[in-house]
MDAnalysis code that builds the backbone (N, CA, C; Angstrom):
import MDAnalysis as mda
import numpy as np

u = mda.Universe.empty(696, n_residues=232, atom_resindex=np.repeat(np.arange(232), 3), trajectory=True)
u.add_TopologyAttr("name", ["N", "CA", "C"] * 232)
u.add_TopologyAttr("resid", np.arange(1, 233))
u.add_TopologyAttr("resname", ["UNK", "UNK", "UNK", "UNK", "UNK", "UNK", "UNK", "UNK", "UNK", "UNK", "UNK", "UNK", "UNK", "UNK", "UNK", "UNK", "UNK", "UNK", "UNK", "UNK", "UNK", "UNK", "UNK", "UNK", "UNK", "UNK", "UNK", "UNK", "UNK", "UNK", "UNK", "UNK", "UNK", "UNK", "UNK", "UNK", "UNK", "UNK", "UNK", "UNK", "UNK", "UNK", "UNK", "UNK", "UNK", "UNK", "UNK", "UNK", "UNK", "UNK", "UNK", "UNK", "UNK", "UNK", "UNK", "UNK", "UNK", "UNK", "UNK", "UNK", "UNK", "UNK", "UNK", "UNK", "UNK", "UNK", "UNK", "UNK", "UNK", "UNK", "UNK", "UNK", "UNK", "UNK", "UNK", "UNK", "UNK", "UNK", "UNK", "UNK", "UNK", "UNK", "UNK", "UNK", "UNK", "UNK", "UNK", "UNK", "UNK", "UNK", "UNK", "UNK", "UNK", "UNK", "UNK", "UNK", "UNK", "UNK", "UNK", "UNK", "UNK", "UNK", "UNK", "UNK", "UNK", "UNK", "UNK", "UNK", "UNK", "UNK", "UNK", "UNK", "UNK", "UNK", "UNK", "UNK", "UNK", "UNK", "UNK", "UNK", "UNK", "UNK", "UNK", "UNK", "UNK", "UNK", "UNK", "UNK", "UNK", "UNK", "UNK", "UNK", "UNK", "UNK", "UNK", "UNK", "UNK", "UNK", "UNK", "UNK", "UNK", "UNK", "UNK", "UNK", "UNK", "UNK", "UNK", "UNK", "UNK", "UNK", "UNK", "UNK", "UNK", "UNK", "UNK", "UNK", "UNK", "UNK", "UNK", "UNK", "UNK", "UNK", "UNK", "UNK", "UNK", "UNK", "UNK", "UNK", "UNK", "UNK", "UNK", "UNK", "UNK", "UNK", "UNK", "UNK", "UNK", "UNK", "UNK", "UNK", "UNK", "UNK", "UNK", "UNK", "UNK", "UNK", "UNK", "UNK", "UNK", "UNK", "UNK", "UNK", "UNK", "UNK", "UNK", "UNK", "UNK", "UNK", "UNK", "UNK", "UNK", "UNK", "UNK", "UNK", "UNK", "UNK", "UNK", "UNK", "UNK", "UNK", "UNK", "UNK", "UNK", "UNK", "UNK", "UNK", "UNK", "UNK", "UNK", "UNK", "UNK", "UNK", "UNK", "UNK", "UNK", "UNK", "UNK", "UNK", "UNK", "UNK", "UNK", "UNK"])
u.atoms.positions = np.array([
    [63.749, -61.189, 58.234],
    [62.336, -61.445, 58.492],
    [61.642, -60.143, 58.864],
    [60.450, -60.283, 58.303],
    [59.700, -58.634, 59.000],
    [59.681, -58.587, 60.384],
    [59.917, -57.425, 60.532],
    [59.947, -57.099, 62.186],
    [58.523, -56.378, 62.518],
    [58.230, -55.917, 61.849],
    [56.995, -54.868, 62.682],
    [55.773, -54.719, 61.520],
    [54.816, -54.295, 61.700],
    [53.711, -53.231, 60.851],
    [53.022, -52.181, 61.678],
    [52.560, -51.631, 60.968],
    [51.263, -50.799, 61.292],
    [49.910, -50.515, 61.255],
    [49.371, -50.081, 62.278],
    [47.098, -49.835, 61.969],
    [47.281, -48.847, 62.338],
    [47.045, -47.540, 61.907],
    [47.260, -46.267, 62.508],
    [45.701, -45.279, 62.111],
    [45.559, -46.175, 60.996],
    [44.091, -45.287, 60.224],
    [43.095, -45.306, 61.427],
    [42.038, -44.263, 60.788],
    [41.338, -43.382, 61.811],
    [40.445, -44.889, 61.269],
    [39.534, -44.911, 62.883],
    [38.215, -45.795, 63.136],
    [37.335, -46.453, 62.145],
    [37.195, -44.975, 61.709],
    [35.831, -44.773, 60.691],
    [36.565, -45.286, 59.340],
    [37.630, -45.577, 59.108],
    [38.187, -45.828, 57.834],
    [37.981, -47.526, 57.745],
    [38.580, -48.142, 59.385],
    [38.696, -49.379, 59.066],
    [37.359, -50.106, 59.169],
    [36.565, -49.367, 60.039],
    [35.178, -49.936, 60.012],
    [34.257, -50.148, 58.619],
    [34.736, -48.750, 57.952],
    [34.074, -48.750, 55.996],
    [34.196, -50.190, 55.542],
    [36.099, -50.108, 55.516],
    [36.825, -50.901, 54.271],
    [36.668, -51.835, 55.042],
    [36.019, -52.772, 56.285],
    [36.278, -54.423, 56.418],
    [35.140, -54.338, 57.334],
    [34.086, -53.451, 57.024],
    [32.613, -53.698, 57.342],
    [32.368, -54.637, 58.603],
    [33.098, -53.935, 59.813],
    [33.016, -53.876, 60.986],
    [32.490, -53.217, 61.890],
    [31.946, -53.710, 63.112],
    [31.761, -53.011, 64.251],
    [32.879, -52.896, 65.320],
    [33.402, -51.620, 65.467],
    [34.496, -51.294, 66.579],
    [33.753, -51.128, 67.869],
    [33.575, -52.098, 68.582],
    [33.286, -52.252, 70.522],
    [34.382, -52.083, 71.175],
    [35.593, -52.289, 70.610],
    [36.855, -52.616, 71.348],
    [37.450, -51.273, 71.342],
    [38.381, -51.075, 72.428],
    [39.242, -49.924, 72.459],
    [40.306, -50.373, 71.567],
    [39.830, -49.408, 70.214],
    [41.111, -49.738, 69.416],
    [41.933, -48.448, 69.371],
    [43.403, -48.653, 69.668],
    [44.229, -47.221, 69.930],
    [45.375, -47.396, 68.535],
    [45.692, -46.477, 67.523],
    [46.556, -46.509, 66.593],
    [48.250, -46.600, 66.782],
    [48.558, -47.387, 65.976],
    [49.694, -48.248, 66.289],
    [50.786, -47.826, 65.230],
    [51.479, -47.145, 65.078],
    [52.461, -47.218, 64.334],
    [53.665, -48.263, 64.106],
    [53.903, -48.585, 65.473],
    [54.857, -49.619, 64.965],
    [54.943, -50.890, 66.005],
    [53.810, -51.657, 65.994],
    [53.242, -52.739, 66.209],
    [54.572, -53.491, 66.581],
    [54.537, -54.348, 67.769],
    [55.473, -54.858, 68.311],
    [54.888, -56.751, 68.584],
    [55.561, -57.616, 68.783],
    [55.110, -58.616, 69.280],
    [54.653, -58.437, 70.524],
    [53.755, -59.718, 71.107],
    [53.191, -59.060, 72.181],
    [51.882, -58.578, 72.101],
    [52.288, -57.167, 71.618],
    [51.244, -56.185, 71.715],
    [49.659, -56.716, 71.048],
    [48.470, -55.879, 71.913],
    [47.097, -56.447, 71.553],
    [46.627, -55.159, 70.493],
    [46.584, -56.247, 69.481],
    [46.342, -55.298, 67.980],
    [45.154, -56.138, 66.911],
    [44.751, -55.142, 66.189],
    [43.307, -55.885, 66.134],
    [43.262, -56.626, 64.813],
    [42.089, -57.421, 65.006],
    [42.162, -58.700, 63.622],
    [40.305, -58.595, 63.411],
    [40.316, -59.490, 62.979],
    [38.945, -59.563, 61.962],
    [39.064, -61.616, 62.073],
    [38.556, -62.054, 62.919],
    [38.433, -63.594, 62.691],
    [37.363, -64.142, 61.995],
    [37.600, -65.107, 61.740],
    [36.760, -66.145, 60.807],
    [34.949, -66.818, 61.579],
    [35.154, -66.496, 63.183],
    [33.897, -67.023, 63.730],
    [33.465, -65.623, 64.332],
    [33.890, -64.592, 63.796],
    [32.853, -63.421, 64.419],
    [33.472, -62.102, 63.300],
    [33.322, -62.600, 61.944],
    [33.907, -61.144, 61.391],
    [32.988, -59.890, 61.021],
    [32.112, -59.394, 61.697],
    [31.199, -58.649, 61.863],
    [31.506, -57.820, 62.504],
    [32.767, -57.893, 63.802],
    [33.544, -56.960, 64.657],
    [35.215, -57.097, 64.730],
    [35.758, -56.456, 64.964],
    [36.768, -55.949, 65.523],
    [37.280, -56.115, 66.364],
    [38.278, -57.564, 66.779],
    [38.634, -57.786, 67.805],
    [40.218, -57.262, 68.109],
    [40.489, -57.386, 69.391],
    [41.871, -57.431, 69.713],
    [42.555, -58.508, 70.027],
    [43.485, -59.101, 69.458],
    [44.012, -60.463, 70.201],
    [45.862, -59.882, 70.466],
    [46.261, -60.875, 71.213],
    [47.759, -60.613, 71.202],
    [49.057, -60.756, 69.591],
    [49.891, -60.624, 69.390],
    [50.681, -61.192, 68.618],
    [51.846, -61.996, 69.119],
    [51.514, -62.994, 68.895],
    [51.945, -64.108, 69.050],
    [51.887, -64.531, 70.417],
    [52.722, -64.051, 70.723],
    [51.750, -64.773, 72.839],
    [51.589, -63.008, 73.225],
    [50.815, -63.165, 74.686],
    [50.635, -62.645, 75.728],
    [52.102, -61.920, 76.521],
    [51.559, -60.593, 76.982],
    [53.407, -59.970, 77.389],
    [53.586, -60.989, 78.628],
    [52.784, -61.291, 79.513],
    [52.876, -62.197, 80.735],
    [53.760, -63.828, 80.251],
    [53.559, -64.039, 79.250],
    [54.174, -65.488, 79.204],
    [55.870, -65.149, 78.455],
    [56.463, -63.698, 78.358],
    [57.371, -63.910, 77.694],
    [58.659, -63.618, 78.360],
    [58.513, -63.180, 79.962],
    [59.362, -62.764, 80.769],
    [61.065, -62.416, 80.458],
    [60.474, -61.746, 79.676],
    [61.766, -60.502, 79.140],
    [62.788, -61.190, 77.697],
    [61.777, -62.282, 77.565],
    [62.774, -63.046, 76.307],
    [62.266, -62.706, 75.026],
    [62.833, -62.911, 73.855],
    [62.588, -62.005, 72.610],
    [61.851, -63.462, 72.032],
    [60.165, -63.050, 71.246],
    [59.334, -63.826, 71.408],
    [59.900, -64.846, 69.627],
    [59.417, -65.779, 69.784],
    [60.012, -66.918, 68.372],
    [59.483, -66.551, 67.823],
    [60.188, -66.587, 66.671],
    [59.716, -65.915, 64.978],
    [58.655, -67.347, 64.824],
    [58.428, -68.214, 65.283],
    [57.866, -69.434, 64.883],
    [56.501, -68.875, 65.443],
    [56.235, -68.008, 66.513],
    [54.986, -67.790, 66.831],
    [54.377, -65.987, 66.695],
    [54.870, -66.432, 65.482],
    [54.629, -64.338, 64.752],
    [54.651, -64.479, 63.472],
    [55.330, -65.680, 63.017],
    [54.874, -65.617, 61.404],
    [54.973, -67.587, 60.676],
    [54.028, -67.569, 59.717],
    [53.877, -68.593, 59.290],
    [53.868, -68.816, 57.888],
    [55.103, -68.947, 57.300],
    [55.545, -69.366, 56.203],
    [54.286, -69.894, 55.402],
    [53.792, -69.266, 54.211],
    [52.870, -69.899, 53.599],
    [53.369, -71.501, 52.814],
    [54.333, -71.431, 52.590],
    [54.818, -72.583, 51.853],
    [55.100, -74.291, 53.062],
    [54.868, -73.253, 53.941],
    [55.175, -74.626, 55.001],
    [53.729, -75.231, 56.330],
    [52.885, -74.145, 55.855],
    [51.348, -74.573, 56.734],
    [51.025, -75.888, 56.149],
    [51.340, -76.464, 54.998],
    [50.928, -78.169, 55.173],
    [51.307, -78.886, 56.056],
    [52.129, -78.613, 56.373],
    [53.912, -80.039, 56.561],
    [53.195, -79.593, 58.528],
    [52.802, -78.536, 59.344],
    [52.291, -78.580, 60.084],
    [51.433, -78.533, 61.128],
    [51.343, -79.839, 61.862],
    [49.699, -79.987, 62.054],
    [48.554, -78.912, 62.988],
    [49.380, -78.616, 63.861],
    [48.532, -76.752, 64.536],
    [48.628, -76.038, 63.831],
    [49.022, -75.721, 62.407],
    [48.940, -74.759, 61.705],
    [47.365, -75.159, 60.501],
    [47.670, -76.398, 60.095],
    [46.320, -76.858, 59.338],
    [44.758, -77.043, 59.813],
    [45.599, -77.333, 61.688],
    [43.971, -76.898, 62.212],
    [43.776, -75.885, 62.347],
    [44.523, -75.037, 62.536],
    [43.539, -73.458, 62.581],
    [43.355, -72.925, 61.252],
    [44.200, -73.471, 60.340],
    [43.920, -73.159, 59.014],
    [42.228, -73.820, 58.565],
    [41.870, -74.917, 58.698],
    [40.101, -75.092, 58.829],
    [39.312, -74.359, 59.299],
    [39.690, -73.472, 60.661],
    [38.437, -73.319, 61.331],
    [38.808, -72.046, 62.109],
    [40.233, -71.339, 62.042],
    [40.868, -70.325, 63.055],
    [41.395, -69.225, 62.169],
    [40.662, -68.767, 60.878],
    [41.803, -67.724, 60.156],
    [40.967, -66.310, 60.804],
    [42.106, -65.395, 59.949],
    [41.751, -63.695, 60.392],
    [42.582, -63.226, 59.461],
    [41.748, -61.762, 59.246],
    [42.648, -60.882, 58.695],
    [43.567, -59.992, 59.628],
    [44.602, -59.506, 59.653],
    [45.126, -58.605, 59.637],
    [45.414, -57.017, 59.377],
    [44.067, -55.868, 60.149],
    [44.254, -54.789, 59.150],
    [45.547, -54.218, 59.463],
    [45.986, -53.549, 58.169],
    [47.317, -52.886, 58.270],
    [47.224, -51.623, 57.246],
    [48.656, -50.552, 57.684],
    [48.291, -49.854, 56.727],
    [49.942, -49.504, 56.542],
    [50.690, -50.009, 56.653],
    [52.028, -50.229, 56.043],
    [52.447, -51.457, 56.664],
    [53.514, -51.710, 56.252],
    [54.883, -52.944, 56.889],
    [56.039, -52.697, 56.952],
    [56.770, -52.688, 57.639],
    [58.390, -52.673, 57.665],
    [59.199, -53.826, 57.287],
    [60.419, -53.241, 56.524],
    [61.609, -54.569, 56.505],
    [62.772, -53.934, 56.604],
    [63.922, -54.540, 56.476],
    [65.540, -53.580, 56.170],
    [65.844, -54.431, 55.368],
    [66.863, -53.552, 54.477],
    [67.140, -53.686, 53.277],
    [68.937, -54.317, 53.824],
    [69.083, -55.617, 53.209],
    [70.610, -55.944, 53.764],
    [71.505, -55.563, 52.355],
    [72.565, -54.007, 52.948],
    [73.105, -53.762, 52.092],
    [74.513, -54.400, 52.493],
    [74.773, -55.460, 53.013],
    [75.979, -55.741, 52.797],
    [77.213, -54.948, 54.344],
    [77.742, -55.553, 54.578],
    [78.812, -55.809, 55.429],
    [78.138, -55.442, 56.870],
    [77.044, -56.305, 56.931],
    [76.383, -56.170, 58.243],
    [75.277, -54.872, 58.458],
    [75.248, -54.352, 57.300],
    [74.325, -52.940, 57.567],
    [72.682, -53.049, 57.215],
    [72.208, -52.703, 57.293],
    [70.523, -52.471, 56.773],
    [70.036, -51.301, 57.118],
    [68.964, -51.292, 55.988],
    [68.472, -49.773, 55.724],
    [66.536, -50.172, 56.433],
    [66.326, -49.874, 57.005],
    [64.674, -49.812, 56.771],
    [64.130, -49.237, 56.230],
    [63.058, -49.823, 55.241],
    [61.778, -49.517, 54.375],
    [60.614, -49.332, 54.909],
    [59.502, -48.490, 54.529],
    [58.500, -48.610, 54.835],
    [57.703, -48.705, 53.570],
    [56.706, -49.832, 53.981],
    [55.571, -50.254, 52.427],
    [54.600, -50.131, 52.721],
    [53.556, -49.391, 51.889],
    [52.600, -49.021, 51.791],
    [51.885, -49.075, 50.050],
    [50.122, -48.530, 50.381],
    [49.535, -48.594, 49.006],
    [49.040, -46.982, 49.200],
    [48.839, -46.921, 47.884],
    [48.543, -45.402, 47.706],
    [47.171, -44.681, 48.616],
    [48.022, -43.274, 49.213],
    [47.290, -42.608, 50.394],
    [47.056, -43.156, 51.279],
    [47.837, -44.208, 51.780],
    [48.204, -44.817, 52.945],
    [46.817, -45.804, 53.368],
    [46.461, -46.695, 52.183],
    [44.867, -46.746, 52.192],
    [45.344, -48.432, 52.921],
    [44.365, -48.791, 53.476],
    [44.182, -50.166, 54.463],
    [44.401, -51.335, 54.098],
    [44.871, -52.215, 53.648],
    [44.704, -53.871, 53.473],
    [44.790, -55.155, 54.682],
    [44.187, -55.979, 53.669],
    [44.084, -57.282, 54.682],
    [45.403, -58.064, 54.754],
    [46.402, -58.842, 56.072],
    [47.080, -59.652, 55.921],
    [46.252, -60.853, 56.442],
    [46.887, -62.072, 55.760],
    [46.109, -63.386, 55.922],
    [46.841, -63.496, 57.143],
    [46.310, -64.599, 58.280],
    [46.547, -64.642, 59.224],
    [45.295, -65.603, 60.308],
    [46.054, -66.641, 61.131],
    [45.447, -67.507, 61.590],
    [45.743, -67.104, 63.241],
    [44.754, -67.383, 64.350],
    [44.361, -67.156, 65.528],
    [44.273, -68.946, 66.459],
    [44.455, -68.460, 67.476],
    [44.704, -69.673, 68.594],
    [43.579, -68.957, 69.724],
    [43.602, -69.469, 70.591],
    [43.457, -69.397, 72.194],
    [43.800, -70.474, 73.101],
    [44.210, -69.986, 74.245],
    [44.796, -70.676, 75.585],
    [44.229, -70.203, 76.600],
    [44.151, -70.695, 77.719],
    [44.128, -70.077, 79.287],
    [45.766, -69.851, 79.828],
    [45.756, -68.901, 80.534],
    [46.769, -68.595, 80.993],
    [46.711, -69.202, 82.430],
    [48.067, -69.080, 83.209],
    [48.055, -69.339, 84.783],
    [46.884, -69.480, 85.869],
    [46.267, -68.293, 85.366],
    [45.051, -67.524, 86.349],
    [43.428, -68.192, 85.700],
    [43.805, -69.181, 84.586],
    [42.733, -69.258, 83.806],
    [41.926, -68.718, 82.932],
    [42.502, -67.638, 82.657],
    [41.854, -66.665, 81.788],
    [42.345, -66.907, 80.228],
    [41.231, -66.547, 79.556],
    [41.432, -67.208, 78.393],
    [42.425, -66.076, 77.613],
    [43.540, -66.173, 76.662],
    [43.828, -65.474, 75.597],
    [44.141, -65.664, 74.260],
    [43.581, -64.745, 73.711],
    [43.747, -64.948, 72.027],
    [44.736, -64.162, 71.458],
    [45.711, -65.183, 70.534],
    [46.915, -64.971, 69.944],
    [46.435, -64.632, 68.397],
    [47.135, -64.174, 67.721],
    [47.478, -64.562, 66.242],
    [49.058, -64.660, 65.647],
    [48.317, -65.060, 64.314],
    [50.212, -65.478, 64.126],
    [49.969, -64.587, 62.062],
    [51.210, -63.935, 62.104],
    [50.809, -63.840, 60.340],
    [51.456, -64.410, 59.503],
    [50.658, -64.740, 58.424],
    [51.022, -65.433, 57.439],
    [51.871, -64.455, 56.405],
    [53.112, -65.251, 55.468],
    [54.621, -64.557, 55.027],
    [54.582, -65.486, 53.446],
    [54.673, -64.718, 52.616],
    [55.098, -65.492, 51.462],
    [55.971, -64.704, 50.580],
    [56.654, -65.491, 49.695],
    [57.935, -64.869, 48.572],
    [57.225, -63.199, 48.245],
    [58.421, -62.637, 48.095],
    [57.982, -61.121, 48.130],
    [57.369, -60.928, 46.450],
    [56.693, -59.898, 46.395],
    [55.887, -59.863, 44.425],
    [57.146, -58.931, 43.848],
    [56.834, -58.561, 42.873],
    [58.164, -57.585, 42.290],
    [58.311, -56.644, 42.719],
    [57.383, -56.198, 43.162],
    [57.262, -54.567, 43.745],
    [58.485, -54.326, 44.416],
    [58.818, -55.780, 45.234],
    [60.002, -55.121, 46.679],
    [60.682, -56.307, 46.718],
    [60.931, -56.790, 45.808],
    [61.266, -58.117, 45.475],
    [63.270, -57.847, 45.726],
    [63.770, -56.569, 45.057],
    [65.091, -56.038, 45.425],
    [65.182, -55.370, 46.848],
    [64.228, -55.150, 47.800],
    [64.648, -54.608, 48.831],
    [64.658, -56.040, 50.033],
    [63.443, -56.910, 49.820],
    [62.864, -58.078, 50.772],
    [62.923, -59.161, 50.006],
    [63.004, -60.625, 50.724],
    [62.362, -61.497, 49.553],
    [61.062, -62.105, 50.228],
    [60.778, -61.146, 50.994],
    [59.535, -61.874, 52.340],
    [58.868, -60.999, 52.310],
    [57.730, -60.922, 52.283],
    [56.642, -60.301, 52.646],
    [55.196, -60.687, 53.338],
    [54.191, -60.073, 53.653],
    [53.046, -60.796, 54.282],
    [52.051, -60.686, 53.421],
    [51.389, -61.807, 53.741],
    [50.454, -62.607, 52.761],
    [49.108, -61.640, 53.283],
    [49.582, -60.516, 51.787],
    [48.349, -59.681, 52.203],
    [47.362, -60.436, 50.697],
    [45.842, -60.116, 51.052],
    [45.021, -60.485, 50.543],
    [44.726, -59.433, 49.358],
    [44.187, -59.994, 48.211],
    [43.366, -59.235, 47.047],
    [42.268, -58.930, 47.882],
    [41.766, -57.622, 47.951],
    [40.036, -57.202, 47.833],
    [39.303, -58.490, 47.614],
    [39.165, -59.001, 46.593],
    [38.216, -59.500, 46.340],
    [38.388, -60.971, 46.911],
    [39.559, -61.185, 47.875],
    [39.540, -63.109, 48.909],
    [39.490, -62.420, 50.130],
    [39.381, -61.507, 50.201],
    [39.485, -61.245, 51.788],
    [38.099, -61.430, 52.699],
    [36.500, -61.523, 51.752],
    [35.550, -62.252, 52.609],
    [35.459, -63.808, 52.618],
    [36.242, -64.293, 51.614],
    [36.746, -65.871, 51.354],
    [37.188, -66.043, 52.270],
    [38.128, -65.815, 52.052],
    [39.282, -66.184, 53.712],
    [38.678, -65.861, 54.821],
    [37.552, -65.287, 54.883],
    [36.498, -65.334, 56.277],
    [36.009, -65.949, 56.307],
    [35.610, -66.958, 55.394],
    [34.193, -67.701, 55.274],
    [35.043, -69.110, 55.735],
    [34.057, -69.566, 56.635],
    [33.985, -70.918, 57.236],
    [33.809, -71.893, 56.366],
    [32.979, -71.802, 55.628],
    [32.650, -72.711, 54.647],
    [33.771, -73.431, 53.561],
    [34.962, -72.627, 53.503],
    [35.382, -73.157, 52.492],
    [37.050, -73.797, 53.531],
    [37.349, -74.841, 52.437],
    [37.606, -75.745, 52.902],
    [39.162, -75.311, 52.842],
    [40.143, -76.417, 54.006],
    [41.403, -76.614, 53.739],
    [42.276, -76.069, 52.461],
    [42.126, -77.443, 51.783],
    [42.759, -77.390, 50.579],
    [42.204, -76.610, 49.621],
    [40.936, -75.794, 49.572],
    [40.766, -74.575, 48.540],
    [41.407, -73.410, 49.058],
    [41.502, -72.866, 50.358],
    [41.808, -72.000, 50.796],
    [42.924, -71.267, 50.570],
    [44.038, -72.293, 50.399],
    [45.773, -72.018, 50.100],
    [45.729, -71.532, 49.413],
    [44.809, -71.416, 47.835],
    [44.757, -70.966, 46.863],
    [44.546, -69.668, 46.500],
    [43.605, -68.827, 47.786],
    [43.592, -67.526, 47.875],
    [44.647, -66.564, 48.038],
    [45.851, -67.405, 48.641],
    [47.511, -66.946, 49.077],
    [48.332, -67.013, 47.688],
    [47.941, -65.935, 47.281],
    [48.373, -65.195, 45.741],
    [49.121, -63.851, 46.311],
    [50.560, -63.567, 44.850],
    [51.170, -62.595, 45.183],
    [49.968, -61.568, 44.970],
    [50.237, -60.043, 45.625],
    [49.196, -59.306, 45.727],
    [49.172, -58.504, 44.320],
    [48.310, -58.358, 43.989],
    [48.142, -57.513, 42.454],
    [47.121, -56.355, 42.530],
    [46.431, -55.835, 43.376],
    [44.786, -55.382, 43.508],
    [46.042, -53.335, 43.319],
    [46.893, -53.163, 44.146],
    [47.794, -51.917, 42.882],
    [49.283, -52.594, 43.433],
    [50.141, -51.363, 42.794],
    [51.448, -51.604, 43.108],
    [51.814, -50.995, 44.554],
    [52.787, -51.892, 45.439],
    [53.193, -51.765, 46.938],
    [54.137, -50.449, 46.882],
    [54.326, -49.531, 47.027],
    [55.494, -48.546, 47.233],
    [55.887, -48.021, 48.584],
    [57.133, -47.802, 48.329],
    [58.439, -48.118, 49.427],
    [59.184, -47.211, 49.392],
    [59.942, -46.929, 50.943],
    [60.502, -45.630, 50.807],
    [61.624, -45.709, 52.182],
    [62.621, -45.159, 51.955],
    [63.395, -45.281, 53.138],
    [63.009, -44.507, 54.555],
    [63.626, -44.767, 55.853],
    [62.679, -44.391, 57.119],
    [64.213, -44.322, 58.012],
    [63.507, -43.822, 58.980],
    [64.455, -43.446, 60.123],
    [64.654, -44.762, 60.786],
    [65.683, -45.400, 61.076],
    [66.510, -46.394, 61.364],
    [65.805, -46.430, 63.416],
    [65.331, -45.661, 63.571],
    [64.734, -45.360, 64.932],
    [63.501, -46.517, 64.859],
    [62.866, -46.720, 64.161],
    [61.814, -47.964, 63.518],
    [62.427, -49.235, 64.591],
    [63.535, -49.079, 64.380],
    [64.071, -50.321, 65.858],
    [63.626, -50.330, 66.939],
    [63.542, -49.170, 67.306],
    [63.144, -48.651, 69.127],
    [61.439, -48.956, 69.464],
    [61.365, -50.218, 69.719],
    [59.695, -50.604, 69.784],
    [58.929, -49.544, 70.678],
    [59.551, -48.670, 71.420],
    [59.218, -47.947, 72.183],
    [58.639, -46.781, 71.651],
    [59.148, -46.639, 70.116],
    [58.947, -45.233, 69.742],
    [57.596, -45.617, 68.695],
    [56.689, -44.788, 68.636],
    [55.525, -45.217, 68.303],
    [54.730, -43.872, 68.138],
    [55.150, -43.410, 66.887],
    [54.235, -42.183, 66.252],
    [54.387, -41.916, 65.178],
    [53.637, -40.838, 64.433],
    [53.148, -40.754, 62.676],
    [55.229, -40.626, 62.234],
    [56.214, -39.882, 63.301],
    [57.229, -39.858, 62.418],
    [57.996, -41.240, 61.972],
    [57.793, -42.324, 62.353],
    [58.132, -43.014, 61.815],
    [57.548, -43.696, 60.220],
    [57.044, -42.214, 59.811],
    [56.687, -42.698, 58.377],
    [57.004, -41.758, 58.097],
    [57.988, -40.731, 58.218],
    [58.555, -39.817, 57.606],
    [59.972, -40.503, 56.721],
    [59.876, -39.897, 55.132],
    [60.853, -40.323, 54.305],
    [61.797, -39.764, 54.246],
    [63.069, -40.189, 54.849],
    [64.468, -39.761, 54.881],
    [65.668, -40.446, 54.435],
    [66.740, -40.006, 54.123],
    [67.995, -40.620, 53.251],
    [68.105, -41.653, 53.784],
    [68.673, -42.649, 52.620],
    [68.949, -43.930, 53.588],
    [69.946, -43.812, 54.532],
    [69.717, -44.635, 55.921],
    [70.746, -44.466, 56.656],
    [70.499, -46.044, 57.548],
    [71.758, -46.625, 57.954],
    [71.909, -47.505, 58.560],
    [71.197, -48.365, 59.872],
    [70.991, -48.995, 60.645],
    [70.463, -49.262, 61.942],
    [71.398, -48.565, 62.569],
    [73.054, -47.889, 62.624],
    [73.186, -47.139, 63.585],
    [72.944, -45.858, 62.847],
    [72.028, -45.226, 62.729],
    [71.886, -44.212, 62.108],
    [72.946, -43.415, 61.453],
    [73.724, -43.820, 60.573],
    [74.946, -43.057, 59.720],
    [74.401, -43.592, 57.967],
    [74.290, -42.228, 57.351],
    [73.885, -42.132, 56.340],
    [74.999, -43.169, 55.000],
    [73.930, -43.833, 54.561],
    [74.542, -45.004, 53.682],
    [74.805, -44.336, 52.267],
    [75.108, -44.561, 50.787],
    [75.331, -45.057, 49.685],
    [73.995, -45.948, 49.366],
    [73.786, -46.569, 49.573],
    [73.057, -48.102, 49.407],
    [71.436, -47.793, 49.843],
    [70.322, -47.725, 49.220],
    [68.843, -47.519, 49.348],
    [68.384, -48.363, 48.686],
])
């Protein structure tokens, strides 16, 4: 399953390409962790730039490793459930990103990590639906969760999962309130707008802690314990 992405692009880039206003302290993220407050584009205010959590709040997770059930949402399975179809009416968002991570399972327990990206490291939308709760203290917080579908060919031999990033041209669709349930699914198309390219990365991509431009530096494949593989 994907473990991580990235928003690292400068301000002025993401404000152009998803015709936003940045109010929020947005700080660049290389390697985006659960938890962490990273920014989205929702469906009842996409005019700005918000920050919400991924998947819960660090306060509600007291040192436990957070459920893949509340970080990603199978596109093939948002019918079958029912908090997922209501926010699917009335709770979506984009996702800006400007790569994704996966590891590549080469066999006898090893994996390689990839990093995916589009050419000159340029921005896209992942589809992606939003909640809110009050916490303990009453204070309100906003989650998101991202949406995951069968990988396109591009990386189809490294992943068979990928995130349900949007074409250019559905990504103000999938903002718009107006359109309904059952048209909507339909925008969750493999991505075609160019081709995804991929490249092997420092196995350090694990360490949620580590969080700077070198983790997009391209190096030999090498394992999660960092010992150089055969297998890319």
């Amino acid at each position: 399953m994907l473990p991580n992405f990235s928003i690292a692009s400068d301000p002025s880039l993401i404000q152009k390409h998803f015709s936003v206003e940045i109010k929020v302290d947005y700080c660049p993220n290389y390697n985006a962790q659960p938890t962490d407050l990273l920014p989205v584009v929702t469906s009842n205010n996409p005019e700005e730039l918000s920050l919400f959590h991924w998947g819960i709040s660090p306060a509600f997770t007291k040192n436990k490793e957070v459920s893949q059930k509340l970080l990603f949402a199978p596109v093939e399975e948002i019918s079958a459930k029912a908090s997922q179809r209501k926010n699917l009416k009335r709770q979506r968002c984009i996702i800006p990103a400007d790569s994704f991570y996966d590891w590549k399972d080469v066999g006898k327990k090893e994996f390689v990590p990839y990093r995916f990206h589009l050419n000159h490291n340029a921005l896209f939308s992942i589809a992606g639906l939003w909640d809110s709760f009050e916490d303990e203290d009453g204070e309100k917080v906003n989650t998101f969760i991202m949406l995951t579908m069968p990988s396109n060919e591009d990386i189809l031999e490294i992943t068979d999962r990928m995130p349900a990033i949007l074409n250019n041209d559905l990504m103000v669709e999938w903002l718009n309130e107006a359109n309904a349930e059952e048209s909507i699914l339909e925008f969750l198309i493999p991505f075609t707008d160019e081709r995804i390219q991929s490249y092997t990365i420092h196995p350090k991509l694990a360490k949620g802690q580590l969080n700077d431009v070198s983790l997009w530096e391209k190096v030999p494949p090498a394992n999660q314990f960092g010992n150089l593989t055969l297998f890319g």
